[in-house]
C-alpha positions as CSV (number, residue, x, y, z in Angstrom):
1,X,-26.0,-133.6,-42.4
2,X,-28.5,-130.9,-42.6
3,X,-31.1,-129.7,-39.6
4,X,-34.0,-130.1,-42.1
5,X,-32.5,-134.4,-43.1
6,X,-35.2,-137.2,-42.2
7,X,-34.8,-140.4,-42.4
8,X,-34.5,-140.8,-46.3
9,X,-31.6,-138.0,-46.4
10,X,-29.9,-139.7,-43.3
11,X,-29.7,-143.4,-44.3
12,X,-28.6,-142.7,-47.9
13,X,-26.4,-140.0,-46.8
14,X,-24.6,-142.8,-44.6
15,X,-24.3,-145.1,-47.6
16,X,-20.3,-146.6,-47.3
17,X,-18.4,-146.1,-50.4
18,X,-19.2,-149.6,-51.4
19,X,-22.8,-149.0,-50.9
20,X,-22.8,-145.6,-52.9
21,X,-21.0,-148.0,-55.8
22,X,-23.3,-150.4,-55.8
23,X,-26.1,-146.8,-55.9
24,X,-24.1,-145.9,-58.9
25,X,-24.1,-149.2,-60.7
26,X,-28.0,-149.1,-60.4
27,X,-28.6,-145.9,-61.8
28,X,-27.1,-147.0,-64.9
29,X,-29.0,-150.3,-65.3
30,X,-31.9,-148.0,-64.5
31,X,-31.0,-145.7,-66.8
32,X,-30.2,-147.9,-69.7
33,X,-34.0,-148.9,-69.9
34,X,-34.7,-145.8,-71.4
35,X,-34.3,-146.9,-75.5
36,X,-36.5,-150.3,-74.8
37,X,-39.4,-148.2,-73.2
38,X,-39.3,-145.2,-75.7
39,X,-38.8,-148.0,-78.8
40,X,-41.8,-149.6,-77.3
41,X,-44.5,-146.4,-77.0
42,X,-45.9,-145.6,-80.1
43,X,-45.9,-142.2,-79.1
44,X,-44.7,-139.3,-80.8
45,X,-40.9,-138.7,-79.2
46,X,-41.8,-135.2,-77.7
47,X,-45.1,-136.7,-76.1
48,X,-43.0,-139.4,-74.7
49,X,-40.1,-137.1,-73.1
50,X,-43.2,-134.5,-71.7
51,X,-45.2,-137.5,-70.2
52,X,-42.1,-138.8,-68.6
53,X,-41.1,-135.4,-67.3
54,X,-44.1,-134.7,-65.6
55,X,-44.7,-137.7,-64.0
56,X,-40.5,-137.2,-62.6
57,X,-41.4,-133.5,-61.6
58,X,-44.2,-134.6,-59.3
59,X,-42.7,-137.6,-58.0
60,X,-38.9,-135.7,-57.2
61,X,-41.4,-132.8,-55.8
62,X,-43.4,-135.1,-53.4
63,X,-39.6,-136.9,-52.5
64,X,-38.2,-133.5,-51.8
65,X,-41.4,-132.4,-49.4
66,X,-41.3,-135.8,-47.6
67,X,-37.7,-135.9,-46.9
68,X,-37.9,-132.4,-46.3
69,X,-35.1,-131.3,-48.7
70,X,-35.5,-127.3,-49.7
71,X,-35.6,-127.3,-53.7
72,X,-33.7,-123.7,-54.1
73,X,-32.8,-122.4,-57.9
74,X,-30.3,-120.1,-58.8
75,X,-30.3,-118.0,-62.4
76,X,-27.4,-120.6,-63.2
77,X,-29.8,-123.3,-61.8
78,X,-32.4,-122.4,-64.5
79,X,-30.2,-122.2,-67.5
80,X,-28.9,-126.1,-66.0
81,X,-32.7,-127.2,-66.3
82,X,-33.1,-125.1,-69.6
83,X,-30.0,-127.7,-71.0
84,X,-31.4,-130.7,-69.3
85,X,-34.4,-130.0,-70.7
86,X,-32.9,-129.9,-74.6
87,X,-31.0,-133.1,-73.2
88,X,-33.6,-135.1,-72.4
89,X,-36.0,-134.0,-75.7
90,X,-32.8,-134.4,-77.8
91,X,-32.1,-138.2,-76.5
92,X,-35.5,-139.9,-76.7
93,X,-36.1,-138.4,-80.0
94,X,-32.3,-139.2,-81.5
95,X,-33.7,-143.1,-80.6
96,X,-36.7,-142.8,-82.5
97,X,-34.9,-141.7,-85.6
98,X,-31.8,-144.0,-85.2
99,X,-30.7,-147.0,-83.7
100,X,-31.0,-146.9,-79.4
101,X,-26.7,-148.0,-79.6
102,X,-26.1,-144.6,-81.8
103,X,-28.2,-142.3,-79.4
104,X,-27.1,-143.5,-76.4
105,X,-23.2,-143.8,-77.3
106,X,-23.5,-140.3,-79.2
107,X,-25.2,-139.0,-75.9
108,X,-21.7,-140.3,-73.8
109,X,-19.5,-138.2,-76.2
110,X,-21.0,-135.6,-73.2
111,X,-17.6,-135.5,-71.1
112,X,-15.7,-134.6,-74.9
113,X,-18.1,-131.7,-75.3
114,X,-17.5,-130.6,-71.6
115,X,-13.9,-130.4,-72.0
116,X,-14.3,-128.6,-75.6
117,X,-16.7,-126.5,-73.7
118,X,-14.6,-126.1,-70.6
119,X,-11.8,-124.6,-73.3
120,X,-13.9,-122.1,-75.0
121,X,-15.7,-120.8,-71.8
122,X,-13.0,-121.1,-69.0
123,X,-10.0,-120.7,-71.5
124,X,-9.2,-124.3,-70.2
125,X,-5.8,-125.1,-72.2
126,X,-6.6,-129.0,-73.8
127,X,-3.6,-131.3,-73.2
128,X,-2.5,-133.6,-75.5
129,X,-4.5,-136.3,-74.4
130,X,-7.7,-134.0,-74.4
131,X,-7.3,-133.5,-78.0
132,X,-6.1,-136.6,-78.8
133,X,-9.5,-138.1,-77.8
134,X,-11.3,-135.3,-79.4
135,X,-9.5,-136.8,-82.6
136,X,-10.3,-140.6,-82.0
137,X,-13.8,-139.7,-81.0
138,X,-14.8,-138.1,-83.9
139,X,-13.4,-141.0,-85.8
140,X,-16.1,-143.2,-84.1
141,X,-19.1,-140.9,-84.7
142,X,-17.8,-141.1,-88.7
143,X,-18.5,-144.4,-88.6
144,X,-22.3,-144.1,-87.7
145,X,-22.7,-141.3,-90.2
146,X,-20.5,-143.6,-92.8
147,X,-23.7,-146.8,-92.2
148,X,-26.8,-144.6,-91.2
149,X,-27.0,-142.6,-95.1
150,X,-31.2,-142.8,-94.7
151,X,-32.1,-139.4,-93.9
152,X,-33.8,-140.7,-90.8
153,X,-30.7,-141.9,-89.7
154,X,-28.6,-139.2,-90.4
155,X,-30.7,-136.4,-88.7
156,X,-31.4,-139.3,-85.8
157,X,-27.2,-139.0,-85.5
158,X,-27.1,-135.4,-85.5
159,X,-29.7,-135.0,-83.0
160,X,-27.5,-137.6,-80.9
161,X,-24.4,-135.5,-81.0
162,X,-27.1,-132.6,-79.8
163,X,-27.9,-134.8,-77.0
164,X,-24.3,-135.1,-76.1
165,X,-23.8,-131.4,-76.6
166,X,-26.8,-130.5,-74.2
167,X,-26.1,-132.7,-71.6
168,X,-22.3,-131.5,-71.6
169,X,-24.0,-128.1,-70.9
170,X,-25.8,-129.1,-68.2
171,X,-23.0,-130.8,-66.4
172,X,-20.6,-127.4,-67.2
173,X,-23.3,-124.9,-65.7
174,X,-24.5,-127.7,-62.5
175,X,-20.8,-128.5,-61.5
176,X,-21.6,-127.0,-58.3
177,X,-25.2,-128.1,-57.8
178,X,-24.0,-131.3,-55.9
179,X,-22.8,-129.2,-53.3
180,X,-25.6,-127.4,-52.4
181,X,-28.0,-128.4,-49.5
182,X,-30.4,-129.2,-51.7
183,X,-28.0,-131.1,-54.1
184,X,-28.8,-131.1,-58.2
185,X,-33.0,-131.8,-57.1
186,X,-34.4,-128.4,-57.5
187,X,-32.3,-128.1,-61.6
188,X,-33.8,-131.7,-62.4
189,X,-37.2,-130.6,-61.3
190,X,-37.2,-128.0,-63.3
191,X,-35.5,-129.3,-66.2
192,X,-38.0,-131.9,-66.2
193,X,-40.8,-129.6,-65.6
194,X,-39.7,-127.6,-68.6
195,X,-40.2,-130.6,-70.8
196,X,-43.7,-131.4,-69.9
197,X,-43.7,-127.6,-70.6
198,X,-42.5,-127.6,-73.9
199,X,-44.7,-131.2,-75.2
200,X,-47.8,-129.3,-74.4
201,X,-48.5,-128.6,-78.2
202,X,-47.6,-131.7,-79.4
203,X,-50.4,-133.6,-77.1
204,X,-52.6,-131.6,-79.5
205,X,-51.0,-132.0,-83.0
206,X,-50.2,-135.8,-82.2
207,X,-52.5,-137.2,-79.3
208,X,-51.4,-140.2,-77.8
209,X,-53.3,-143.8,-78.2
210,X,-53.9,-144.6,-74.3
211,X,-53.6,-148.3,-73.2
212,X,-52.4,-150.3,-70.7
213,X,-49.5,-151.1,-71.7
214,X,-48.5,-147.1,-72.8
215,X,-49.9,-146.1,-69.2
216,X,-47.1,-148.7,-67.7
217,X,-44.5,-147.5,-69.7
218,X,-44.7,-144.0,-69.2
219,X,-45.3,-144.6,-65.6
220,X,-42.3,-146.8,-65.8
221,X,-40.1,-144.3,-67.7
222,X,-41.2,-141.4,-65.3
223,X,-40.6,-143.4,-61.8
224,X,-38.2,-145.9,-62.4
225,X,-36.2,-145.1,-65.3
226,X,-36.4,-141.6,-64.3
227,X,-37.2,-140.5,-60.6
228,X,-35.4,-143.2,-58.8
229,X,-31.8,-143.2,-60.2
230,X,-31.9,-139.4,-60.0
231,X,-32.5,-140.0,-56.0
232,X,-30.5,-142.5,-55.6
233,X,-27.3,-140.9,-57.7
234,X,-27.4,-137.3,-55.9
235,X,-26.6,-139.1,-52.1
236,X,-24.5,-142.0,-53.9
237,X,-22.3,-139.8,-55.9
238,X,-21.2,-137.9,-52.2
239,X,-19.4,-140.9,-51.0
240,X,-18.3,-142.9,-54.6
241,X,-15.1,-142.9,-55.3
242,X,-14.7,-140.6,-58.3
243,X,-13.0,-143.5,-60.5
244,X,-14.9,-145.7,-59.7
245,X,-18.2,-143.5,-61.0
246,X,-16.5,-143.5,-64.2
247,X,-15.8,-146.8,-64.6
248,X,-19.5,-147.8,-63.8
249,X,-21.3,-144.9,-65.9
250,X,-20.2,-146.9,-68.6
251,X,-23.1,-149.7,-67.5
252,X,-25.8,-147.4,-69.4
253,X,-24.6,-147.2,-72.8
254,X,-23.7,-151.1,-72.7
255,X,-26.7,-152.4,-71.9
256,X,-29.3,-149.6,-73.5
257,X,-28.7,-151.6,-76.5
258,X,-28.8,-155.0,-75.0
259,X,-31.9,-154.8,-73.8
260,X,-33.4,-153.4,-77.5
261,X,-31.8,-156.3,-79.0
262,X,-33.3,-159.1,-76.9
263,X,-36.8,-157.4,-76.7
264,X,-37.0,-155.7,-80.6
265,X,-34.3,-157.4,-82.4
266,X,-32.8,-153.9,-83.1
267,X,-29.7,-154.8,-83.8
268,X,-26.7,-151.8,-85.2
269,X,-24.4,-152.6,-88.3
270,X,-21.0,-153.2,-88.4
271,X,-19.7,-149.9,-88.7
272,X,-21.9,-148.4,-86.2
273,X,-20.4,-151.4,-83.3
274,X,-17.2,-150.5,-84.4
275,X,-17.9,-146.8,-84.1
276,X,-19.3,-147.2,-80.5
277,X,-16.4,-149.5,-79.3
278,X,-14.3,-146.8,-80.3
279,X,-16.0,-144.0,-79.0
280,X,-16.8,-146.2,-75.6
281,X,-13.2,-147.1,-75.1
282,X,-11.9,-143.6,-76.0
283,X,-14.2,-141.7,-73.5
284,X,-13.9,-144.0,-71.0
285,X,-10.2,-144.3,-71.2
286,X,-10.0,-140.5,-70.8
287,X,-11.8,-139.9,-68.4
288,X,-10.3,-142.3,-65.8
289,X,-6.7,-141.0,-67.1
290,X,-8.1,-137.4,-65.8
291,X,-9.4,-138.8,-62.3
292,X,-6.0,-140.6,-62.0
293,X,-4.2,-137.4,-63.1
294,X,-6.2,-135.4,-60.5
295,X,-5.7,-137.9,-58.4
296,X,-2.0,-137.3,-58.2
297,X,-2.6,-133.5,-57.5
């Protein structure tokens, strides 16, 4: 471990591979609160993702300084926060204008866009398999476009796929950041720091309605939705097994729904459940043939 580690950076950096597993799994229960809490402000989407950035910046900042981690950025580094940035905007305002199933599923199309991206950038040849789930992907998505016709829904699906696209970016141009002293802290700080940036206007042109309730989600959204999964997935994804991170990820686009059905009665139509069993099974699918694959290497 680093010089520079105190005791934060040493007990999670000692986390046994079921330990880190059991990191991972929280993350994504974590995570998967995000469409409840942004269903639940009444704030404009952009207000929402800038509040919640800030309050993440800070609190990752004041982590960093305690645990006395060095936040370094590269010119790749800011280009990773310029696509987490678009990633996070893209996602909380895809589940204001659609369902939270179809922006969250549409958001874990990612690893599809990362291998697309992967073949245009790298000149990665696709295997069979690659384009084969390309294919049966993009059958899924039809089927939310097929349901949601409203123009709400239809520009809430597109900015979905953006989300997926964006956050494919991020992961292509950060593959390295993990492996860094610093790990992926100081490209989330500023990614999230560039959305705070980028709401500024909008607190003007659509203020938000204080309350308590709005101050306790936001604060929720920024620190435990936000800030804590982030710390807890850049030590546990050292030591878990890479399979098994795939097979858990899957946690946050099961239950982001759930948890708008039992507290909004949001519930998606047929097609669109159909679409994201697909596209869940597809991705997921994939993406552990490719860690057994490499696996085997």
């Amino acid at each position: 471990m680093p010089k520079t580690a105190v005791f934060p950076l040493r007990r999670l950096g000692a986390l046994s591979p079921a330990g880190a597993t059991g990191c991972m799994l929280l993350c994504g229960v974590l995570w998967s609160f995000g469409g409840l809490f942004v269903k639940l402000l009444p704030w404009h989407p952009v207000v929402i993702s800038g509040a919640r950035g800030l309050i993440a910046c800070l609190s990752l900042l004041a982590f960093c300084k305690a645990a006395k981690i060095p936040v370094r950025l590269t010119g790749r580094g800011v280009l990773g926060g310029a696509f987490l940035c678009a990633t996070l905007l893209s996602y909380v305002l895809a589940t204001k204008l659609t369902t939270a199933a179809n922006a969250i599923v549409l958001q874990y199309t990612s690893p599809v866009f990362v291998m697309l991206l992967c073949a245009l950038i790298y000149r990665q040849r696709p295997r069979g398999a690659d384009v084969l789930v390309v294919l049966v992907t993009l059958s899924g998505i039809a089927l939310f476009f097929l349901e949601q016709l409203t123009p709400g829904g239809l520009a809430g699906n597109l900015v979905g796929i953006l989300s997926g696209v964006a956050n494919a970016s991020f992961y292509v141009y950060c593959a390295n950041a993990c492996k860094e002293e610093s790990g992926p802290f100081g490209v989330i700080i500023l990614g999230q720091g560039m959305t705070f940036l980028v709401s500024l206007p909008f607190w003007f042109l659509a203020p938000p309605v204080p309350g308590a309730a709005q101050i306790g989600s936001i604060l929720f959204l920024g620190l435990v939705q936000q800030t804590l999964p982030y710390i807890l997935y850049a030590y546990a994804i050292r030591r878990c097994p890479a399979l098994t991170a795939s097979l858990v990820s899957v946690a946050e686009p099961l239950l982001n729904p759930l948890w708008v059905l039992l507290a909004v009665g949001e519930r998606p139509g047929t097609l669109s459940l159909i679409g994201a069993g697909v596209v869940l099974l597809a991705v997921t699918a994939w993406c552990l043939n490719n860690q057994r694959l490499g696996a085997k290497v």
